[in-house]
C-alpha positions in Angstrom: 147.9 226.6 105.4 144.5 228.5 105.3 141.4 227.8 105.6 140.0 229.2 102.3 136.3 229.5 102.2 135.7 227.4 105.4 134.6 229.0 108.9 136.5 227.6 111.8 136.6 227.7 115.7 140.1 228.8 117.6 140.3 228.1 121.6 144.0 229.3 122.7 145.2 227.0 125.3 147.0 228.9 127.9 148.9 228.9 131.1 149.8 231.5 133.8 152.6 232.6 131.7 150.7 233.2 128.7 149.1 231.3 125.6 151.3 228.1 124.3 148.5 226.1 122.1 145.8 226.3 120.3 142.5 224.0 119.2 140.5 224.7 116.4 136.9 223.0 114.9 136.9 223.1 111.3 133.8 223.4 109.2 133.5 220.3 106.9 129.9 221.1 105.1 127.7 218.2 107.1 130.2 217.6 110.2 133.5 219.3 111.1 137.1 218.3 111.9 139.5 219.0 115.1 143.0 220.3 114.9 145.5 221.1 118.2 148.8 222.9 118.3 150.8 222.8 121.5 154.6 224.6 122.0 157.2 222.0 123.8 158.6 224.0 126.8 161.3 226.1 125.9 159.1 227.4 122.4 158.2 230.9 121.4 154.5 230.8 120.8 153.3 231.9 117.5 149.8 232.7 116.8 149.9 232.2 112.9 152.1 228.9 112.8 149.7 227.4 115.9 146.5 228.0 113.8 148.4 226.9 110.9 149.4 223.3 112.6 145.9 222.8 114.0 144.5 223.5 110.3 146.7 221.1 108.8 146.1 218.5 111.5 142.0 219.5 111.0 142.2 219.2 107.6 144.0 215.5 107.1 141.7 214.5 109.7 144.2 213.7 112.5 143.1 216.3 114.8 141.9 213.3 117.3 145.0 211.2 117.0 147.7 211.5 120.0 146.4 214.4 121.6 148.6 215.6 124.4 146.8 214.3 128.1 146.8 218.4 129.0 144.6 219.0 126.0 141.9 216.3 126.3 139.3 218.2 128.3 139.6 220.8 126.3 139.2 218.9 123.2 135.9 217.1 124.2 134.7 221.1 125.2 135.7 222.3 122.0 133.6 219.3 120.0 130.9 220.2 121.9 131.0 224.0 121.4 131.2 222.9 117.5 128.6 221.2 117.7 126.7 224.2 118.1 127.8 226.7 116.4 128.0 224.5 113.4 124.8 223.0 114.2 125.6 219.2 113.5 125.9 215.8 115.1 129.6 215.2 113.8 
């Protein structure tokens, strides 16, 4: 899923071993949307099909819903960095 004509954030989420998620900020027009990706241990990390989860969550909205405990911090940093660079009060 792309994001066609939209501008969008990506923050990779990664550990000692290397990257295994990904969190991106969406552009919306007034405001903007959140969207995660994380790999389940034991996953191959793909660049392409994590931004493409995190777009689809951004895009229906959900990007807030159930995030993983390891990715909340990181989250609330991300909102703020949209914020921003998207200059809003989403």
């Amino acid at each position: 899923m792309k994001a066609e004509n939209s501008k969008y954030l990506v923050q990779y989420v990664k550990t000692k071993r290397g990257p295994k998620g990904v969190i991106i900020a969406l552009n919306k027009g007034r405001g903007f949307s959140l969207g995660w990706s994380l790999c389940k241990k034991g996953d191959q990390f793909s660049k392409s099909r994590a931004i493409e989860i995190a777009l689809g969550r951004a895009n229906k909205g959900v990007g807030e819903v159930n995030v993983p405990p390891s990715l909340t911090e990181k989250l609330e940093a991300m909102k703020k960095r949209a914020q921003r660079y998207f200059r809003c009060a989403n």
